[in-house]
DRENMI-149956 format. One line per 4 residues: number of its first residue (from 0); their letters; for each residue z, x, y of N, C-alpha, C, CB. Coordinates in steps of 0.001 Angstrom, whole numbers, padded with zeros to 6 digits. Glycine has a CB too. Layout:
N
NUM = a = Z:X:Y:Z:X:Y:Z:X:Y:Z:X:Y  ... $
***
This chain:
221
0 = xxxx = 013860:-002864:-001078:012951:-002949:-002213:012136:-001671:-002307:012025:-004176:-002090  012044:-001195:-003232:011372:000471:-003497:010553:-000610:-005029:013087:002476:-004037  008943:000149:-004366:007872:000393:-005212:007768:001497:-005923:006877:000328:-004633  007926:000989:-007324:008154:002215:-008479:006709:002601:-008807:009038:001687:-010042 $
4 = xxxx = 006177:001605:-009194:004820:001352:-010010:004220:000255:-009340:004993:000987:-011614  002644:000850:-009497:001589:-000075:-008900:000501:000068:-009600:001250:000132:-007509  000015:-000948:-010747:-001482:-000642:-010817:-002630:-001527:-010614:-001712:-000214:-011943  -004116:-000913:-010079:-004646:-001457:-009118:-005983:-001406:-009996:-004475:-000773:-007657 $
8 = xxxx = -007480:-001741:-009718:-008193:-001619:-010277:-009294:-000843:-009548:-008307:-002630:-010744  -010501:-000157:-010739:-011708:000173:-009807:-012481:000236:-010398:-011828:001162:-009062  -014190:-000093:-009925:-015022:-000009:-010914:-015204:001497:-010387:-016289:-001136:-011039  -014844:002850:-009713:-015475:003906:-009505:-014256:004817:-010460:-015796:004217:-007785 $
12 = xxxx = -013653:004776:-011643:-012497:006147:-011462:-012698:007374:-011278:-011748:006407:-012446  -013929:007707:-011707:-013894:008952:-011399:-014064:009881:-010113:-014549:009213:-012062  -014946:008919:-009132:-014860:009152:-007863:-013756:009118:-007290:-015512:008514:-007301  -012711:008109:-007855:-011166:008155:-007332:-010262:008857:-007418:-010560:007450:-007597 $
16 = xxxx = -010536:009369:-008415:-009697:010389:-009169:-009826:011540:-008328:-010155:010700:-010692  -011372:012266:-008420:-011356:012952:-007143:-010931:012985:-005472:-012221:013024:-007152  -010980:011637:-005333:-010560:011544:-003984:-008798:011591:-003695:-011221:010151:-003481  -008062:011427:-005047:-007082:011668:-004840:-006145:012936:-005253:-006822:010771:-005091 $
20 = xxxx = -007096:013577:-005877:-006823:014466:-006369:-006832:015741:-005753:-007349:014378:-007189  -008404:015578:-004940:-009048:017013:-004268:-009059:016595:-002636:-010937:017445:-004934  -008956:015205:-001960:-009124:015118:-000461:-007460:014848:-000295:-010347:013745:000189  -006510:013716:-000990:-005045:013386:-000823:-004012:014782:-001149:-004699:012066:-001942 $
24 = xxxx = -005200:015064:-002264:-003864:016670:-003324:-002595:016006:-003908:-002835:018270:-001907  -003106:015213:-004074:-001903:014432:-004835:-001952:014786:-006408:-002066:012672:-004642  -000885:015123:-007066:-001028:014758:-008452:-001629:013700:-009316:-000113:014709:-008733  -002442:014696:-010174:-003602:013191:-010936:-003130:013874:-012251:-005973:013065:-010611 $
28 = xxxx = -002908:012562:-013029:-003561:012639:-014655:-004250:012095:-015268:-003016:012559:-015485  -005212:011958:-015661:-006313:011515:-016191:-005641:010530:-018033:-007474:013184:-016302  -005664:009897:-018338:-005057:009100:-019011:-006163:008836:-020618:-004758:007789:-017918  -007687:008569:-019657:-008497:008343:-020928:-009755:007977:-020008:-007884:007045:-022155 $
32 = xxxx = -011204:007638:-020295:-011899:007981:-019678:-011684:006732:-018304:-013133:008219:-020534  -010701:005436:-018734:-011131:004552:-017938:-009703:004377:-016827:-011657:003204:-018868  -008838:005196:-016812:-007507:005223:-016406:-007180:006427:-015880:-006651:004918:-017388  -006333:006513:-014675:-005634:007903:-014741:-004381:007396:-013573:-006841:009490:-014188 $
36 = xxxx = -003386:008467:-013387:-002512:007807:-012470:-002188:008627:-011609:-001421:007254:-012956  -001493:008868:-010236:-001388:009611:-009237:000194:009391:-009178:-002338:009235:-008002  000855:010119:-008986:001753:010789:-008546:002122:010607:-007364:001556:011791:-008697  003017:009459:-006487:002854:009613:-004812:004774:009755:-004852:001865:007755:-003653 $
40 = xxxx = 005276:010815:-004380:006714:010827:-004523:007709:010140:-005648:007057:010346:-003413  007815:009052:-005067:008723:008712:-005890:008162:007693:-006652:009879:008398:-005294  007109:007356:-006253:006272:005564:-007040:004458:006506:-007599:005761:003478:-004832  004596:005736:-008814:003570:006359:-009410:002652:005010:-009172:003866:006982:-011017 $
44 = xxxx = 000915:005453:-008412:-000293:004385:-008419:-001113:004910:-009637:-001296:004350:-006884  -001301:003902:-010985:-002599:003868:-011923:-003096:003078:-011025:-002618:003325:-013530  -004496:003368:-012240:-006176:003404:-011348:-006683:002460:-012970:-007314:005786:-010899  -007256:001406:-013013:-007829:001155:-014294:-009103:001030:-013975:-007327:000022:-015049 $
48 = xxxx = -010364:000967:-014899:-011260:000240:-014706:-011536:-000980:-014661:-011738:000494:-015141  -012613:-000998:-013694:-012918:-002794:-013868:-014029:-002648:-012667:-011247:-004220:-013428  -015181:-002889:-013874:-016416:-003525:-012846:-016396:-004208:-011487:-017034:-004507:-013496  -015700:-005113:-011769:-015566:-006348:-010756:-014312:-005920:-009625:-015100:-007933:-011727 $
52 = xxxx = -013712:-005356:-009715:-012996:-004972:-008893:-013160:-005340:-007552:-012977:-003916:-009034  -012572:-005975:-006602:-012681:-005170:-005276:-011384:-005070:-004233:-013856:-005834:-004472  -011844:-004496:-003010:-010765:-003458:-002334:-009000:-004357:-002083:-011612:-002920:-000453  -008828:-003116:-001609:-007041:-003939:-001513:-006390:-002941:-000237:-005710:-003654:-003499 $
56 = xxxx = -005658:-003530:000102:-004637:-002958:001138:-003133:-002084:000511:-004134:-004387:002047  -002979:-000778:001095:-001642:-000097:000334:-001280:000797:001673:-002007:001010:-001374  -000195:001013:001740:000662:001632:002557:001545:003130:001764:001671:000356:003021  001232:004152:002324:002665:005040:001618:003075:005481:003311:002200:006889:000144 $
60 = xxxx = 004699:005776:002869:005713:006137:003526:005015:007804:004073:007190:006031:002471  005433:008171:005280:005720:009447:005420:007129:009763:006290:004500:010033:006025  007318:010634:006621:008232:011157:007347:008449:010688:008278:008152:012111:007573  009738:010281:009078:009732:009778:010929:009093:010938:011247:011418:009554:011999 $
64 = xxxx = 008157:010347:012608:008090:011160:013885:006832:012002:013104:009729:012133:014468  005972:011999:011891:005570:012917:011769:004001:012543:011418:006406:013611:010963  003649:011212:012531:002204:010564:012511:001119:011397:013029:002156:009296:013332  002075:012510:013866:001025:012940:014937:000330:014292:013998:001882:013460:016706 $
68 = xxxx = 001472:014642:013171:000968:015786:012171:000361:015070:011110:002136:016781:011562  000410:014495:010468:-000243:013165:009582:-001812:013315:009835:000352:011421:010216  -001940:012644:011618:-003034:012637:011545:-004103:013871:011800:-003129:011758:012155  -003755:015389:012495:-004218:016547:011907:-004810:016403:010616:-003240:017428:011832 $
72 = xxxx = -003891:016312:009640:-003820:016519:008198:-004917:015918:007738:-002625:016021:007519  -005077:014779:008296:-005794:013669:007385:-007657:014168:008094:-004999:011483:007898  -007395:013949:009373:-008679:014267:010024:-009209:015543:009404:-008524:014422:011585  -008793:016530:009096:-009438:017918:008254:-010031:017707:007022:-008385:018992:007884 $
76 = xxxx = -009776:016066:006326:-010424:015665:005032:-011361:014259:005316:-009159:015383:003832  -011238:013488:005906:-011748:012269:006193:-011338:012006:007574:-011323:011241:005240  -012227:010782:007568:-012572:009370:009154:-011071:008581:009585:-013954:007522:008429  -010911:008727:010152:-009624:008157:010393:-010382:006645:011004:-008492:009217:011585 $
80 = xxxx = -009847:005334:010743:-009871:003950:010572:-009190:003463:012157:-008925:003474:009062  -009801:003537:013281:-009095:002915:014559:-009194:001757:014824:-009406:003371:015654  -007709:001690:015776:-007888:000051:016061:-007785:000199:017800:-006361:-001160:015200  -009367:-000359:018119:-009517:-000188:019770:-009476:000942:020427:-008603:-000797:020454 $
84 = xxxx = -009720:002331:019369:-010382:003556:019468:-008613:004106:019410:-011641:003875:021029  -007554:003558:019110:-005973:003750:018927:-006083:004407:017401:-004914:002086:019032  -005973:005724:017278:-006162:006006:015686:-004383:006277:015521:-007457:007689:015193  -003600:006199:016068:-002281:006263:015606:-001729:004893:016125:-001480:007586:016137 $
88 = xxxx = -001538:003413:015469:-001076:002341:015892:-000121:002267:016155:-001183:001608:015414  000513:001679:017123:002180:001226:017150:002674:-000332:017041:002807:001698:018607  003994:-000030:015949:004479:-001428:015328:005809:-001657:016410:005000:-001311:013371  005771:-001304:017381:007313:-001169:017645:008228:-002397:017162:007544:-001003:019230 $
92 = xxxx = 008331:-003379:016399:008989:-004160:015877:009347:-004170:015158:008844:-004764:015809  008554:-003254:013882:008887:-002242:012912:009339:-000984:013177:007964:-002040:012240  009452:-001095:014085:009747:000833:014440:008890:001581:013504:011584:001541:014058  007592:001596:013406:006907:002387:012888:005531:002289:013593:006967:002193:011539 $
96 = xxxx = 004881:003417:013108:003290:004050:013803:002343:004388:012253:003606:006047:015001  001158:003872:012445:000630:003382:011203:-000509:004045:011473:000543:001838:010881  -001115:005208:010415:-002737:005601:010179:-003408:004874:009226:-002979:007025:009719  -004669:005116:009548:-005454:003820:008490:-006945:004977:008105:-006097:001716:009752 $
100 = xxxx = -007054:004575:006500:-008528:005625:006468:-008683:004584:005161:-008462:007904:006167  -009791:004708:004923:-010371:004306:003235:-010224:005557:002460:-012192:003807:003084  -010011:005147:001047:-010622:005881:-000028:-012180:005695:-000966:-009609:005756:-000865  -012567:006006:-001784:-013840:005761:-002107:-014078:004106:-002531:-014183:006787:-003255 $
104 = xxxx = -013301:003307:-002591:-013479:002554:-002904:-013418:001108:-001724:-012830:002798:-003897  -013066:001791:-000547:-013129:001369:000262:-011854:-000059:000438:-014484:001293:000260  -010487:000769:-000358:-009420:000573:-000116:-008786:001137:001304:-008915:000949:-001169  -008669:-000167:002194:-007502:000551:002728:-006464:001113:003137:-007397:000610:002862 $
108 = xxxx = -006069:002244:003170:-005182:003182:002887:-004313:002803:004182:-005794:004732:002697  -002873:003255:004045:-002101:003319:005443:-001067:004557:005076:-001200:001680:005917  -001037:005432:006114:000254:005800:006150:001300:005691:007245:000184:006870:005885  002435:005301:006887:003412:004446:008041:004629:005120:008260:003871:002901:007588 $
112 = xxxx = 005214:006067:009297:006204:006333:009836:006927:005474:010433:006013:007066:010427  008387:005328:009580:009297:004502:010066:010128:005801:010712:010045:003437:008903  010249:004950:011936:011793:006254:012657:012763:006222:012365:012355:006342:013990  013376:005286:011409:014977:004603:010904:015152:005051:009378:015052:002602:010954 $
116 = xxxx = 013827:005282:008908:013837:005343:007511:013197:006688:006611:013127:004125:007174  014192:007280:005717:014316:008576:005383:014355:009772:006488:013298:008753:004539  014751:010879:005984:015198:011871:007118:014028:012312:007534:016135:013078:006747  014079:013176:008754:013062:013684:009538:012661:015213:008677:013653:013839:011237 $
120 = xxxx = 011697:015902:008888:011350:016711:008496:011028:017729:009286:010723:016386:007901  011061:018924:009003:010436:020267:009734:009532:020914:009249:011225:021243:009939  009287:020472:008015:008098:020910:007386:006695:020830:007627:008149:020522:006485  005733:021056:007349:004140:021116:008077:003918:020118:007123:002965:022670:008072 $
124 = xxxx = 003356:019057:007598:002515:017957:007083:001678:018541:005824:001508:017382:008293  002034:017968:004270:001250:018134:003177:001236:016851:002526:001693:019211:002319  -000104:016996:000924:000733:015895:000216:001810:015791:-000002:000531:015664:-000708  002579:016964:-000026:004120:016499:-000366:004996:015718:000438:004895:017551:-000531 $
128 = xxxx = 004607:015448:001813:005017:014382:002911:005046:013249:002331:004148:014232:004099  004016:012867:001483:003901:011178:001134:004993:011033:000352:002504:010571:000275  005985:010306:000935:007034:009827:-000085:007052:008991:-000980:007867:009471:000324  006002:007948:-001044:005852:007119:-001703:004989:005615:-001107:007098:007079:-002115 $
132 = xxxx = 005002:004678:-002284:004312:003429:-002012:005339:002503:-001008:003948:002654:-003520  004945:002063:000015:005759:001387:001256:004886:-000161:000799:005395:002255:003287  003840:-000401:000725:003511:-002084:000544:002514:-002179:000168:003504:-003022:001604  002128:-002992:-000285:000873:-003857:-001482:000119:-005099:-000708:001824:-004770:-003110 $
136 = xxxx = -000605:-004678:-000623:-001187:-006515:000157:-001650:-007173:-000981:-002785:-006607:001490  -001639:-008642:-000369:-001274:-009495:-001585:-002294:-011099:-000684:001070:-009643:-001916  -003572:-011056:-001017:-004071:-011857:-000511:-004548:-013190:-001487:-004946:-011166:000138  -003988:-014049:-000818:-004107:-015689:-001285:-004720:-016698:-000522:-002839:-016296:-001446 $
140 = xxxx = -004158:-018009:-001217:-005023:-019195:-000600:-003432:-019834:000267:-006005:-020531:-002140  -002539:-019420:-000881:-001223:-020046:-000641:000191:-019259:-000380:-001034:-020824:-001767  000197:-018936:001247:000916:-017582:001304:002432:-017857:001073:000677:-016811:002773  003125:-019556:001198:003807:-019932:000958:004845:-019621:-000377:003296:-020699:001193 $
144 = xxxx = 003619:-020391:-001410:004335:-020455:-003176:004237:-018651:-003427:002929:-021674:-004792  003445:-017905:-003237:003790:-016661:-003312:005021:-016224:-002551:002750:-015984:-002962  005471:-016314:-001562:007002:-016181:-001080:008008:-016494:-001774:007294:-016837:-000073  007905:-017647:-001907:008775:-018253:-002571:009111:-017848:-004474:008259:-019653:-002244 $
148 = xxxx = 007808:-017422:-004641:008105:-016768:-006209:009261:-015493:-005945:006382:-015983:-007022  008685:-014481:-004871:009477:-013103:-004865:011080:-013026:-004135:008475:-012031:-004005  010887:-014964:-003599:012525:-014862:-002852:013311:-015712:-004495:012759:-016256:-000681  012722:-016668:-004893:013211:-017090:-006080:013960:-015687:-007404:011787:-017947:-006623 $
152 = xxxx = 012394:-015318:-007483:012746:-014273:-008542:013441:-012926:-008464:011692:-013964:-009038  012893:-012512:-007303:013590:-011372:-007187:014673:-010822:-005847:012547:-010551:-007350  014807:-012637:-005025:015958:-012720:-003838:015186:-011551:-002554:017900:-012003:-004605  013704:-011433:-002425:013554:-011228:-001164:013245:-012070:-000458:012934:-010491:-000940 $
156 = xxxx = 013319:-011347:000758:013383:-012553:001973:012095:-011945:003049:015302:-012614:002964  011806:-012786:004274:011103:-012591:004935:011576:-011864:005923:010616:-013460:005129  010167:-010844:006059:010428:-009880:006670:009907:-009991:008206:009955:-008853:005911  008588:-010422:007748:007967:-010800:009445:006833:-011637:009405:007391:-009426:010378 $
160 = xxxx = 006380:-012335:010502:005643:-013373:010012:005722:-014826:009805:005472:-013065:009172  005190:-015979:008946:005518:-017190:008874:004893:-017409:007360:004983:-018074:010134  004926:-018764:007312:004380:-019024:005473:003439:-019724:005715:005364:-019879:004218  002565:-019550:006576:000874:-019996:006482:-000175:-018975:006757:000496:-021131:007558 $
164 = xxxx = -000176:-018179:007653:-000985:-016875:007881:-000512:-015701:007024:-000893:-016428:009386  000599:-015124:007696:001339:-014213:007339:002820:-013875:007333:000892:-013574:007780  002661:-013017:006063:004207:-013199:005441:004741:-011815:005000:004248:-014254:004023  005161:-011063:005849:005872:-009467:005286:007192:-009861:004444:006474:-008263:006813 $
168 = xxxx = 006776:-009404:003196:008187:-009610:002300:008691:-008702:001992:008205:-010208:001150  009949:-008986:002046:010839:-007619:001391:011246:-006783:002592:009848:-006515:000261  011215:-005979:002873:012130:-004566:003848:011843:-003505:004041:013248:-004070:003495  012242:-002603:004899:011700:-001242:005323:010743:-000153:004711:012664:-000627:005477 $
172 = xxxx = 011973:-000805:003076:011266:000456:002219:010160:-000398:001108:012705:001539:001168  010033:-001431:001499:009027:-001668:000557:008300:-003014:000923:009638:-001689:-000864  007095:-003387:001043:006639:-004733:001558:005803:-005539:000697:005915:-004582:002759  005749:-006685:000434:004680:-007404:-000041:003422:-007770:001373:005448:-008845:-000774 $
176 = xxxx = 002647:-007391:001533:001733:-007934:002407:001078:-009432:002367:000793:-007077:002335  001889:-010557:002379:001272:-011800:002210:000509:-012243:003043:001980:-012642:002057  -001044:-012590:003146:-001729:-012755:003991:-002266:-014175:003675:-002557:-011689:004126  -002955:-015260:004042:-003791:-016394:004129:-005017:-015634:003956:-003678:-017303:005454 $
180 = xxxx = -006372:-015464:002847:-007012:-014428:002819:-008134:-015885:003514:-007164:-013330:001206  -008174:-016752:003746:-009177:-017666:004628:-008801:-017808:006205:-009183:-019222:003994  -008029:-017424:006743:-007564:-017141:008223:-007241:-016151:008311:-006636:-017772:008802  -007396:-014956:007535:-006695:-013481:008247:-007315:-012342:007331:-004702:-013376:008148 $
184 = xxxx = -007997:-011749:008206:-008765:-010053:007688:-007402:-009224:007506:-010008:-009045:009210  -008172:-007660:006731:-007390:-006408:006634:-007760:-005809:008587:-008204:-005151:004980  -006015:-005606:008676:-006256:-004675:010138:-006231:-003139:009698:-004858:-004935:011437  -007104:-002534:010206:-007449:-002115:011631:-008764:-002753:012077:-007571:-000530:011750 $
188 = xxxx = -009371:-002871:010598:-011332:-002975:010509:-011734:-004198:010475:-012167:-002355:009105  -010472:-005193:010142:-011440:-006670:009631:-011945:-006941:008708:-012431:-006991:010122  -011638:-006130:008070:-012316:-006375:006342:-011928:-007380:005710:-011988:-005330:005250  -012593:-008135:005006:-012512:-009117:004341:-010931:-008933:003065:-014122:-009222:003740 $
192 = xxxx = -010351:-009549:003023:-009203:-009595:002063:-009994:-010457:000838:-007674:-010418:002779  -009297:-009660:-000359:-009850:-010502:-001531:-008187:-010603:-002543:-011491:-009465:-002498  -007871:-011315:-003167:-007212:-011665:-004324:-007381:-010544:-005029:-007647:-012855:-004996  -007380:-009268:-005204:-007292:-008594:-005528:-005995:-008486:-006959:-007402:-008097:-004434 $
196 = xxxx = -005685:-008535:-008103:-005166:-008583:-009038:-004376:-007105:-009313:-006111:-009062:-009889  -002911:-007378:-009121:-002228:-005944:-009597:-001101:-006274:-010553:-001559:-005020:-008280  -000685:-005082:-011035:001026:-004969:-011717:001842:-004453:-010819:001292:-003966:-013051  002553:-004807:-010960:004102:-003964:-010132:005366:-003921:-010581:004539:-004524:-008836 $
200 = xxxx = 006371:-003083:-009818:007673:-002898:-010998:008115:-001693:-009668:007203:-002131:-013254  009167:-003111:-008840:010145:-002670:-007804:011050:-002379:-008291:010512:-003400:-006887  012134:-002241:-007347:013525:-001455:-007628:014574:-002829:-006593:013498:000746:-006754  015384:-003160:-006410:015846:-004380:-006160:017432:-004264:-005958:015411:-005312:-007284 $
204 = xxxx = 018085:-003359:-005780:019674:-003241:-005368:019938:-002970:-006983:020610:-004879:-004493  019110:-001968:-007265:019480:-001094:-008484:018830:-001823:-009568:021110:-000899:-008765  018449:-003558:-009697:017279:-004312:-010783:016598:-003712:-010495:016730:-005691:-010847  015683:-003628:-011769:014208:-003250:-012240:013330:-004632:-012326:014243:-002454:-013843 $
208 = xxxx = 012723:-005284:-011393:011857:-006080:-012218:009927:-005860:-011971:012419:-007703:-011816  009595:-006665:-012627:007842:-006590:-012701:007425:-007726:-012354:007105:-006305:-014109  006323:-007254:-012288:005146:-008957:-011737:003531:-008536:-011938:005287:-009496:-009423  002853:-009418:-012354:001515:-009333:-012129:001143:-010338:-011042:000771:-009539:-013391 $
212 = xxxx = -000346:-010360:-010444:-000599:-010919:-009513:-002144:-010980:-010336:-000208:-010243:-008045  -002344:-012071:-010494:-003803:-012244:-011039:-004276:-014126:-010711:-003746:-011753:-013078  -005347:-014075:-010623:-006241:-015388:-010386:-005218:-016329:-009468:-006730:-016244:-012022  -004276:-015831:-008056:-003751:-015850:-006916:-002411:-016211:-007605:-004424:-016767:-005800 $
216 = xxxx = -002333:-015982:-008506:-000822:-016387:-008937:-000079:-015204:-009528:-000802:-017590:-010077  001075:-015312:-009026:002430:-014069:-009559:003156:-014831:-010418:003667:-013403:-008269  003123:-013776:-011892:004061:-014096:-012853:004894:-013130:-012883:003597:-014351:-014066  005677:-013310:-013716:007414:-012176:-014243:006290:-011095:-015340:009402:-013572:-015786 $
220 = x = 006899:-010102:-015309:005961:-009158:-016595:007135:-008863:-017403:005018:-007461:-016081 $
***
């Protein structure tokens, strides 16, 4: 499953805009005063407004093997997010090693080296490393009927996890983060998970489909 499109909300854009623009160096376009969208490899993240907004969990891909330059990179612009003073985590079940930082909105950010997935690089750690959007957290009451919408509709399956706490959907290259948001925080920090409301529009063994996620329920778009 490859994340094409993701859009997310904020009551700050313009602070965001900067932060992704001038601390990530990611490609920004500014859309209109209340919108703009970023550029992350291959999956484009909009930014909308919205007062009410609050934070969410996102993952982008980088390079195997290339966490340790990652986190250089990242530490020369921002706080790196530890877990048990561990600022480079290890999934070994995923075969991947995971950095964690906020953006202004006090989203947290991940970037996740899989060792199995896309080629290795020799290049010096830039934005241009970020290959793209790897997973979306997706916090509910009912981590179950949300599974079951994205194995119904769009034939993924479970990735890791169970259907009462937690539920990784989908595959290497792309995850739904299903969490129980009343038994289970955002890791590294513990942050409170909220229902957070998005669009999306995966890639699926060459289907295109969409979904919104609003007031804990996923529809078809």
């Amino acid at each position: 499953m490859r994340i094409d499109f993701l859009k997310i909300f904020t009551p700050n854009p313009d602070s965001q805009l900067r932060f992704y623009e001038e601390v990530l160096e990611l490609p920004v376009k500014k859309l209109s005063e209340d919108v703009f969208k970023v550029e992350i490899g291959y999956s484009t993240l909009e930014f909308v407004k919205d007062e009410d907004a609050k934070p969410y969990h996102i993952a982008f891909h980088i390079p195997p093997h290339q966490e340790k330059e990652a986190l250089v990179w990242l530490e020369e612009r921002l706080e790196i997010l530890p877990d048990a003073h561990e600022k480079i985590i290890d999934f070994p079940a995923w075969q991947a090693k995971s950095l964690y930082f906020y953006d202004r909105d006090n989203n947290i950010l991940e970037f996740i080296s899989r060792s199995h997935l896309f080629e290795t690089s020799s290049e010096e750690f830039s934005a241009e490393s970020i290959l793209g959007i790897s997973e979306i957290g997706l916090a509910t009451s009912n981590v179950e009927e949300n599974f079951n919408f994205l194995n119904t509709n769009f034939g993924l399956t479970k990735f890791s996890g169970d259907y009462e706490r937690f539920c990784a959907t989908g595959d290497d290259e792309g995850l739904f983060i299903i969490i129980d948001k009343d038994q289970k925080d955002w890791i590294p920090t513990g942050d409170k998970a909220f229902a957070a409301p998005f669009e999306i529009k995966i890639s699926v063994q060459n289907a295109i489909f969409g979904a919104s996620y609003k007031d804990e329920k996923l529809r078809l778009l």
